[in-house]
N, C-alpha and C positions, 0 to 999 in steps of 0.2 A: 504494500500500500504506500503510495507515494505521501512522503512528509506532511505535504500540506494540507492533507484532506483528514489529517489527526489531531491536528488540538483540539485541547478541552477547555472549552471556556471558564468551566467550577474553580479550576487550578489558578487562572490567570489573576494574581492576585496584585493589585497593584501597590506601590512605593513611593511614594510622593514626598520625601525627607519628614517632617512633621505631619503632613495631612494623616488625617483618619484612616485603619485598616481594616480591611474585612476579615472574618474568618471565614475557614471553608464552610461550606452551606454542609450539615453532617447528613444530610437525607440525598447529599450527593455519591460523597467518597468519605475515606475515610483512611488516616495516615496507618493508622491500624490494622487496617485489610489491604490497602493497596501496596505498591512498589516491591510485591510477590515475584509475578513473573516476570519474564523477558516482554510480553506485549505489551504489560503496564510501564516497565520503564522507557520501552519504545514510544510506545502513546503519548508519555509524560515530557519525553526528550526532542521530541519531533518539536514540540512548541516551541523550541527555541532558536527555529531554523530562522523563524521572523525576523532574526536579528541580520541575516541574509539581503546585502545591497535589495533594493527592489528596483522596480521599473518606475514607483514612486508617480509622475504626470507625466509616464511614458516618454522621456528624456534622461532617461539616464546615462545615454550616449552622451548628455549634451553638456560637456565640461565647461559651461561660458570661461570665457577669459580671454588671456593675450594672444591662444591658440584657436579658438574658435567660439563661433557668437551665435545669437540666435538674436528672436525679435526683441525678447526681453533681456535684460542682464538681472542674475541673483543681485540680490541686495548685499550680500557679502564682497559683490565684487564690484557694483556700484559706490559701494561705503554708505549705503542707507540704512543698514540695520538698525531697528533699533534697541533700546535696552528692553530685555526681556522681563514682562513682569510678572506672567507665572512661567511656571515648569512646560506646559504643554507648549508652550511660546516658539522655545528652542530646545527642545528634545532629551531636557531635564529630566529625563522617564527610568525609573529603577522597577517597574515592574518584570520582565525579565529576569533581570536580578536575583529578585526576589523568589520566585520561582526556581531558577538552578539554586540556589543557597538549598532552598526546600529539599530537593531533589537530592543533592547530596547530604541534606541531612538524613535523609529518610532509604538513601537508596540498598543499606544495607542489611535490611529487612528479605531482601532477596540473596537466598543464601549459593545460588549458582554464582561463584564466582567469576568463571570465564562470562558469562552473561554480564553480570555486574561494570564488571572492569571495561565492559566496550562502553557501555554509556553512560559510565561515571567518566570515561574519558574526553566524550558527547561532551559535557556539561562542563569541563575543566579546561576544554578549546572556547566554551561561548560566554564563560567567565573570563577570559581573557579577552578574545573578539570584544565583547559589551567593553570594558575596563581600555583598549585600545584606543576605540571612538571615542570614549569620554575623556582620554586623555589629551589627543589630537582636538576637539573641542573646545573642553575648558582647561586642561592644564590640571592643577592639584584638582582632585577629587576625594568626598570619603571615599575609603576602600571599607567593604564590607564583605565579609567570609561566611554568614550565620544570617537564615534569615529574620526580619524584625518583625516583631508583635506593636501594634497600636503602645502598650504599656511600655513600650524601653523606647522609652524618652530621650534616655542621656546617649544611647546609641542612634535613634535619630533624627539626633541634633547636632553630634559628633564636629568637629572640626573639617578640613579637607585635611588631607595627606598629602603628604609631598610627592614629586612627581619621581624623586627617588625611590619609594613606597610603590610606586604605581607600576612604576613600571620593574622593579622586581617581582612585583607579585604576577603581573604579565607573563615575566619568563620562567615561573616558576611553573604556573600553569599551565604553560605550552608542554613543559618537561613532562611535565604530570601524564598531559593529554597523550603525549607520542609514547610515554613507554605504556599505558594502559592499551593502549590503539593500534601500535606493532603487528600483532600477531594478527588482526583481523585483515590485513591486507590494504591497497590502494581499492579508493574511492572517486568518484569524480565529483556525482552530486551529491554524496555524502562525506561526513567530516570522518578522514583517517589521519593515522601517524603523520603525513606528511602535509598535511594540510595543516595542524599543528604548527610546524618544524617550516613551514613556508612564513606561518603570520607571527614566531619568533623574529625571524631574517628582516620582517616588514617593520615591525614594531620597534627592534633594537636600532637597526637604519633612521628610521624616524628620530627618535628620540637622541643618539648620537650626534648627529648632524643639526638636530634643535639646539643642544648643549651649544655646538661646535660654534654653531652662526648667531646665535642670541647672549653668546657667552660678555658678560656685563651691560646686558640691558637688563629691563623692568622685568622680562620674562625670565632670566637665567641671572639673576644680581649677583648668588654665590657663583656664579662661574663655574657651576662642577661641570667638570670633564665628562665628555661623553667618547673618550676613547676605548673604555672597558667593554660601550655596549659597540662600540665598531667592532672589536674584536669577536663579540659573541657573535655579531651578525654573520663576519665571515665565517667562523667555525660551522653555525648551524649553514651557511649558507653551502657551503662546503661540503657538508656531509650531506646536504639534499643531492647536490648534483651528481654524487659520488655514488650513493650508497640508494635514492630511491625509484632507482631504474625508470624515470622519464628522461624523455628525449624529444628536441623539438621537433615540430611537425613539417614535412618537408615533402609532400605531394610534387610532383611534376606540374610545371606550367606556372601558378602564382600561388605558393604555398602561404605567404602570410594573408592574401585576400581570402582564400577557402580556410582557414584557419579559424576566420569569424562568420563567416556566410552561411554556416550549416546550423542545423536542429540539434543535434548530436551534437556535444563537445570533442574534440579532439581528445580521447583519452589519454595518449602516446607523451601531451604536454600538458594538457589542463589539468593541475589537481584541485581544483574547487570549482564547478561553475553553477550557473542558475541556468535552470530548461525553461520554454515558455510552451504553454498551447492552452486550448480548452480544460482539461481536467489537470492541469499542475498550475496555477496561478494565473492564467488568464493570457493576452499576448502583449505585446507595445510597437512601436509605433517607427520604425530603426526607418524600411521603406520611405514610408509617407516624409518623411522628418527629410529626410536628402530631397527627398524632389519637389515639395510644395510649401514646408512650414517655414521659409529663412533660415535653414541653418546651415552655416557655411563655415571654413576655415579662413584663415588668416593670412595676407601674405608672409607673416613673422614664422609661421609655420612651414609654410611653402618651400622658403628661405633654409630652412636647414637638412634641407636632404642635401646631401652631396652628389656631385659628379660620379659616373658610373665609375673613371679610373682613380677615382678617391678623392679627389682634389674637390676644395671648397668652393662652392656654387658663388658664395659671396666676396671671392677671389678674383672673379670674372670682370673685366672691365665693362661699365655697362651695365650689372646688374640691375639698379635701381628701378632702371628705364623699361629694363627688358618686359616685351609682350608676353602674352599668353603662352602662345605657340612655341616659343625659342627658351620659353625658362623652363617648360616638361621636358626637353632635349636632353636625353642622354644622362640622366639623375637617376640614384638611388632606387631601383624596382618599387620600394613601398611607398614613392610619393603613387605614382600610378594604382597602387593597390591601399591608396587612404583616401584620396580623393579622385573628383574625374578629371583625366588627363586628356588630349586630343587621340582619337580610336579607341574610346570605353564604348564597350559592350558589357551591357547587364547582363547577369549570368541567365542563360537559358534564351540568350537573343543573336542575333546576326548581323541586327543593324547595329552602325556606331549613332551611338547618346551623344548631342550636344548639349554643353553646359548650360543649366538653368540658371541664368543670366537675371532673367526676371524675377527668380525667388533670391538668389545670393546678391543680388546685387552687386555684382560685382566682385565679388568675392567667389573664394571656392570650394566647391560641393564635395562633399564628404560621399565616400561609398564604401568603407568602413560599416560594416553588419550589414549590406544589403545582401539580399538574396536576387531569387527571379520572380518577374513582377505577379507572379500569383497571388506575393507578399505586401504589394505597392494600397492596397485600399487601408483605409483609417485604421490605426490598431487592426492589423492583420499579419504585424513581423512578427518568426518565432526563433529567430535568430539566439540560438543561446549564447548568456555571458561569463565570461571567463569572471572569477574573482581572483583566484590563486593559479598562476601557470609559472615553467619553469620560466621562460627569457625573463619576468622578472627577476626571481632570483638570483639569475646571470647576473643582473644588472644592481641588483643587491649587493654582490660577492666583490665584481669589481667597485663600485662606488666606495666604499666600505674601506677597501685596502686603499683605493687611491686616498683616501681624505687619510688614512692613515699615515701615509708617506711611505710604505711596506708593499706597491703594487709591484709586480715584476712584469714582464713578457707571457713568460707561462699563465700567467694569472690571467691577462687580455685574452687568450689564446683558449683557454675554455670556458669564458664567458662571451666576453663582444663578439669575437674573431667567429663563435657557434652562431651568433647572430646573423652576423655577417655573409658567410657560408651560404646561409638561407637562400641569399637572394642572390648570389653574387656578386656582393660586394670585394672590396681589397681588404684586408688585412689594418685594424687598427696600429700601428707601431706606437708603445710608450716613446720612444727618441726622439720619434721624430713630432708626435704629438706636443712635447712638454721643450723641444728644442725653438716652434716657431704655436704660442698657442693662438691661437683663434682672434681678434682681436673683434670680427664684429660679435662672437658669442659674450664680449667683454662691457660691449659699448653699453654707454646710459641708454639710446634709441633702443638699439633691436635686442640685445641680449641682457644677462642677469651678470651685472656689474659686483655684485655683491661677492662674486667665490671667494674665494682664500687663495692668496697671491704667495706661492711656493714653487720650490723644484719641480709639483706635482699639476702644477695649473694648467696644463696645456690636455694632459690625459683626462683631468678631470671633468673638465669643460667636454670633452670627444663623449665622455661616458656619459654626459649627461644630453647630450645630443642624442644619443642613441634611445637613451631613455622617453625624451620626450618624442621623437619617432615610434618606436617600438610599442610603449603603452599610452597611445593617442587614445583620449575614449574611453578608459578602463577605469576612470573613477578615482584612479591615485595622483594626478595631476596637482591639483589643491594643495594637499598633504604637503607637493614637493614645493612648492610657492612656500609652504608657511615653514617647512626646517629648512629651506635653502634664503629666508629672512630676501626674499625678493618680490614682496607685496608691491610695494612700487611699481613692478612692470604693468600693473593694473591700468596705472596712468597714465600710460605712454598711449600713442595713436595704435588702435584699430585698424588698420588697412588694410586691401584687398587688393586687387591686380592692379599693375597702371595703363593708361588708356592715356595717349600722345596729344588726343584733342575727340571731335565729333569725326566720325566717319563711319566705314564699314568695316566689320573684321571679321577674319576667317577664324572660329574658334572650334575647327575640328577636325583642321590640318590636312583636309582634302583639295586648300587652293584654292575654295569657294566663300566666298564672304556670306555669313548667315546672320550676322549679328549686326545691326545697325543705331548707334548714339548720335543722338543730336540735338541742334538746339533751334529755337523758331520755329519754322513751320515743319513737318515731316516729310520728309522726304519719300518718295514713290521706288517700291523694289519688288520685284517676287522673292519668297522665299528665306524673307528678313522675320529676326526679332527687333522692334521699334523698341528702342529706351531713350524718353526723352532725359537729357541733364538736368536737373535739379526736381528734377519729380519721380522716373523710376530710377533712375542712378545718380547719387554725387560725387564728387571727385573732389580731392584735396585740394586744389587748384584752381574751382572753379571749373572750366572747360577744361580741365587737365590734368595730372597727379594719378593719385593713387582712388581706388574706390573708397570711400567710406558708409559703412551701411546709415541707413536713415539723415543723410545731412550729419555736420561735423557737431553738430548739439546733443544731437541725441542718447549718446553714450559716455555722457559726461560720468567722471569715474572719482574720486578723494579715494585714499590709503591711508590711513591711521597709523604711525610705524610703531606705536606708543598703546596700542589700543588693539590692532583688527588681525594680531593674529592668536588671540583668542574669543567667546565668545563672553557675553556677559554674562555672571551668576543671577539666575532669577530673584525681582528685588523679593516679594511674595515668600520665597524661600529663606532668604535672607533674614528677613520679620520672624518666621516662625522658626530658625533656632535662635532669634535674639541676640542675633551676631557672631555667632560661634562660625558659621560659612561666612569666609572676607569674600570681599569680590575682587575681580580682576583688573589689572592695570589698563588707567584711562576708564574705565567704565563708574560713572558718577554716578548715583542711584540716591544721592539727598539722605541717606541715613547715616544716622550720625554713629553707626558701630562698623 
């Protein structure tokens, strides 16, 4: 019986720091008679799959930011958030929580061990999972091991924990979850060993790299060192690659585009993903979203595929300028297999797709989780999503060493270099990476200003390039903005293709001009799309520049550097332990505790 169609609502007991608790209804269940068999602790463990990315408003694809936009921008990356004044606000939620606490208090009642020990391991990956998010969130958090009763007060009311706290009890739990979890084997849409041992690698990265880049601001004032958790990240990350027999996926013809386009996860490299259709959660919306709703990539994205013989795109003289047509020329296989390039074909079609001009604006179209258009009508993609797959880990393994200043060759060489392989790329070289690094990856305009200027700058800057290619879309984007302390890039221009003036242009490299911009009257063509300038396209320029979606106003953006890379503590919550939960730096809430 697939997960979702198991929880028990009787269980779902909710947490709200001080608010009021219910107990279990006794003419339901009963801690007494339940968590016997294997179907009850399955029944009971299923419900915490919830904690499982969702499809959420069916944009889950849609990472807004520096890399890709839609009609709207989160308010996160606007800088409109505002202070959160209950729980429900900003995802202030410990029921979950409360429920695995339960669980493990009660699960050894079922005296079949081998039974036990798989989904007490269950519940020891989504105690950690849950305690992840809330870290990446808000930062200190209580940590709670034991579920709480309405009557224990002074537990919760409790103070927050330090993120030292948080995040050992993180890696404790992953330990926990992988050695209980071993022997049942690899999983894809279920939580195994390795799935554990992957959101170790994720979590310690994270957190490492926050230390590293926030070390003497308001977020990290004691400066502790996050090189212990760099070290554990490589260890575990290392013993995944090594020891949990995936291997990336590597079909004939475009292995990273059928990688996401299928129903079926790639078992071979996904170890965690979410399935869609009718009877497992419903579907979303991956199709529709590329061809009619504005969601589009960024030329900042565009920009960093590199040239097929390795050499940097934004090395090119001319770049800036360069058209449609002449900037897909000979780059990196996965820009063509992340967006549409000139000669896309939807899978399952013969004709070549030209770019929807009129939904992106100018900008470019994503085809990342498309399938064949059987899947193109409203909420009708069932495209599954990866959560946990090996290339991140690769990219875990290397980052990790490089920021340590301990990356070698070998090291590149079973992480990126596997990357790489994929598509047929060159060969990352540490030498010559960290001999000449990158300078537009460095600039205040196009890249993330902020790395750590070392021996190691040049590889680190490659590895993060690869990174932000490789996991376009995946949902860890964010994360890397807020421990690479490079919120700021929020505020830089949005831009899209550049376009010389009004004319005609061939955007699908057959020689034919399909697409026609201008200004005044319209001008008369067979077989044109009409975009007038300043109505269905704007241009940085006026008549010229770069695309900018909706006019240069409309995505007006602030960054808080003091403030927006955590969230607020709800004031609500705040009130009701009487001050015991501080709140977080820059977030003013008028109470005087």
């Amino acid at each position: 019986m697939y997960k979702y169609l198991c929880i028990i609502p009787a269980i779902a007991i909710a947490l709200s720091s001080c608010t009021d608790m219910n107990q279990i209804p006794e003419d339901r269940m009963s801690p007494e008679t339940y968590f016997r068999s294997e179907a009850e602790l399955a029944q009971y463990t299923n419900s915490f799959y919830t904690l499982e990315p969702n499809v959420g408003d069916f944009r889950w694809f849609m990472e807004s930011g520096e890399l890709i936009q839609h009609e709207t921008l989160p308010r996160e990356i606007a800088g409109t958030r505002p202070l959160p004044s209950a729980a429900g606000d900003v995802g202030w939620n410990w029921g979950t929580l409360r429920n695995i606490n339960y669980y493990l208090q009660n699960s050894s009642k079922c005296t079949d061990t081998y039974v036990r020990n798989r989904y007490d391991g269950v519940a020891y990956f989504f105690r950690a999972f849950f305690y992840y998010n809330m870290l990446t969130k808000f930062g200190e958090v209580p940590w709670y091991d034991q579920p709480i009763g309405s009557a224990d007060t002074e537990l919760l009311c409790k103070p927050r924990d330090s993120r030292d706290v948080i995040i050992g009890h993180i890696i404790d739990d992953c330990d926990r979850a992988f050695d209980l979890l071993l022997p049942y084997g690899k999983k894809t849409t279920e939580i195994c060993a390795w799935t554990a041992l992957a959101l170790k690698s994720r979590a310690t990265l994270f957190e490492g790299t926050f230390r590293k880049y926030h070390a003497g601001t308001t977020f990290n004032a004691t400066s502790l060192s996050g090189d212990r958790l760099l070290e554990i990240c490589a260890d575990a990350s290392r013993k995944l690659i090594d020891e949990g027999g995936y291997r990336l996926y590597t079909d004939t013809g475009e292995p990273y585009r059928n990688l996401f386009a299928t129903i079926e996860p790639r078992a071979e490299e996904v170890i965690w993903a979410r399935i869609y259709g009718d009877q497992v959660g419903g579907r979303h919306n991956a199709n529709d979203e590329s061809k009619t709703r504005f969601a589009s990539m960024t030329k900042r994205f565009a920009n960093l595929f590199l040239m097929t013989d390795g050499s940097r795109f934004t090395d090119k003289n001319g770049w800036q300028t360069m058209g449609y047509i002449d900037e897909c020329k000979n780059r990196d296989p996965r820009m063509a297999q992340s967006i549409l390039c000139p000669g896309y074909k939807q899978m399952g079609q013969d004709k070549v797709q030209a770019i929807a001009l009129n939904y992106t604006e100018g900008c470019y179209q994503f085809i990342k989780y498309v399938m064949s258009d059987d899947y193109d009508a409203f909420r009708q993609s069932r495209a599954s999503m990866p959560i946990f797959r090996l290339a991140e880990v690769y990219l875990n393994y290397a980052e990790a060493l490089a920021e340590l200043g301990t990356i070698t060759q070998d090291d590149i060489d079973i992480s990126v270099n596997r990357l790489r392989d994929r598509v047929g790329m060159p060969h990352l070289s540490v030498a010559d990476a960290n001999s000449t690094p990158d300078p537009y990856m460095m600039s205040e305009e196009w890249g993330y200003p902020n790395v750590t200027r070392s021996a190691n700058t040049g590889v680190i800057l490659e590895i993060r390039r690869e990174r932000l290619i490789e996991l376009s879309l995946e949902l860890v984007h964010y994360n890397d903005i807020l421990r690479w302390r490079e919120g700021k890039v929020y505020e830089k221009p949005f831009y899209g293709m550049y376009f010389p003036g009004p004319g005609k242009y061939d955007m699908t490299g057959d020689g034919k001009a399909n697409v026609c911009i201008y200004t005044g009257k319209k001008p008369s063509g067979i077989g044109l799309k009409f975009l007038e300038i300043d109505k269905d396209i704007f241009l940085s320029e006026g008549d010229k520049g770069y695309a900018v979606r909706f006019g240069s106003d409309a995505f007006k953006r602030t960054w808080n550097e003091n403030r927006d890379y955590l969230y607020g503590i709800p004031t609500n919550e705040r009130s009701l332990s009487n001050g015991a939960l501080s709140q977080n730096p820059g977030w003013n809430d008028g109470l005087s505790f």
